[in-house]
C-alpha positions in Angstrom: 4.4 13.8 14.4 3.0 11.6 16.8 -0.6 12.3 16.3 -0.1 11.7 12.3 1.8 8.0 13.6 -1.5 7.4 15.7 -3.5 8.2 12.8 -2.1 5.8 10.4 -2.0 2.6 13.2 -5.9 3.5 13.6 -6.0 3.4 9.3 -4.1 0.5 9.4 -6.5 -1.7 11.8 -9.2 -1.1 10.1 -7.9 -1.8 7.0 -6.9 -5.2 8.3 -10.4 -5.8 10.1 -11.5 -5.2 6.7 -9.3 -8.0 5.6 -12.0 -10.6 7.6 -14.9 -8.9 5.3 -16.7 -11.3 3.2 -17.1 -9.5 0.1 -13.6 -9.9 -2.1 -14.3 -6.3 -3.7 -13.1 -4.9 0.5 -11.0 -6.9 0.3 -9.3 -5.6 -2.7 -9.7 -2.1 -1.5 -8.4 -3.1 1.7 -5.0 -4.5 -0.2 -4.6 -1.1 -2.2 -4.8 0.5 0.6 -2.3 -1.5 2.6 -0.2 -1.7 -0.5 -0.2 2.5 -0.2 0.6 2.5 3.3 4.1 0.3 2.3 4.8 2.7 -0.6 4.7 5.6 1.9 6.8 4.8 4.8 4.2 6.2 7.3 5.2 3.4 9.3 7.8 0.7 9.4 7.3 -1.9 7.4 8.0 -4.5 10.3 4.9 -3.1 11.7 2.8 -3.4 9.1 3.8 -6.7 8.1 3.1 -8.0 12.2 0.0 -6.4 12.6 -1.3 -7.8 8.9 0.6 -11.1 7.7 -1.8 -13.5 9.4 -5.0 -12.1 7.7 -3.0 -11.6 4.2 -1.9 -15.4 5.0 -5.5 -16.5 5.1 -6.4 -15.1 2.1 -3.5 -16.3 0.3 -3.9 -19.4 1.1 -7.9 -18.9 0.4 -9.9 -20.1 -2.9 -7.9 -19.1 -5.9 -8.2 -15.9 -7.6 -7.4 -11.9 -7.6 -7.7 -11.8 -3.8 -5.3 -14.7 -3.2 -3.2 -13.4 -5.9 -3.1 -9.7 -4.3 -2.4 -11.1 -0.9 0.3 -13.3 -1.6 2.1 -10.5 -3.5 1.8 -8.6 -0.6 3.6 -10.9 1.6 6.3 -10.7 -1.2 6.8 -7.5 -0.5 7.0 -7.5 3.2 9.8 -10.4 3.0 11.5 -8.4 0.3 11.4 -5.5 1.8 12.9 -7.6 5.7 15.1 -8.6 3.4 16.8 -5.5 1.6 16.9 -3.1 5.3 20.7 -2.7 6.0 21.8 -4.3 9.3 22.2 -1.8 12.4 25.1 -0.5 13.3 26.3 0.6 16.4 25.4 4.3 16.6 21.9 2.9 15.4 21.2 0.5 18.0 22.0 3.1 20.8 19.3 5.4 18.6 16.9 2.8 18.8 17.1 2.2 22.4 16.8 5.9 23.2 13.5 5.7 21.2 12.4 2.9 22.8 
């Protein structure tokens, strides 16, 4: 459902706006939640990991601790995750570009 997709970008935005927040406690939050969104495949993970890698590369490259910790693990995933999707096949390419 489009409207539920729409949704979940608008979730996702602020979650990574809330990545900039000062306090590390939002930023934990913010990482659960992200961390949710991956576990629920509302949206492709190739999104998520575009529209958020730069902030989570900040942070885990930031002062040691949970938040750099949480971050980085993140980014594991995301690169694990690029790395296990099965290549495209034919029929799925000429899908994709129909959806396009």
């Amino acid at each position: 459902d489009l409207c539920a997709v729409l949704n979940c970008e608008g979730v996702l935005e602020v979650l990574m706006r809330k990545l900039l927040h000062p306090s590390a406690t939002v930023q934990m939050r913010s990482m659960n939640a992200i961390s949710s969104l991956i576990c629920s495949d509302l949206l492709s993970h190739d999104h998520m990991s575009s529209v958020t890698r730069s902030h989570l590369q900040q942070l885990s490259e930031g002062s040691p601790g949970p938040v750099a910790n949480r971050a980085t693990k993140i980014l594991r995933q995301f690169e694990a995750l690029s790395r296990s999707k099965p290549p495209l096949n034919g029929s799925d390419l000429k899908r994709t570009r129909l959806n396009s």
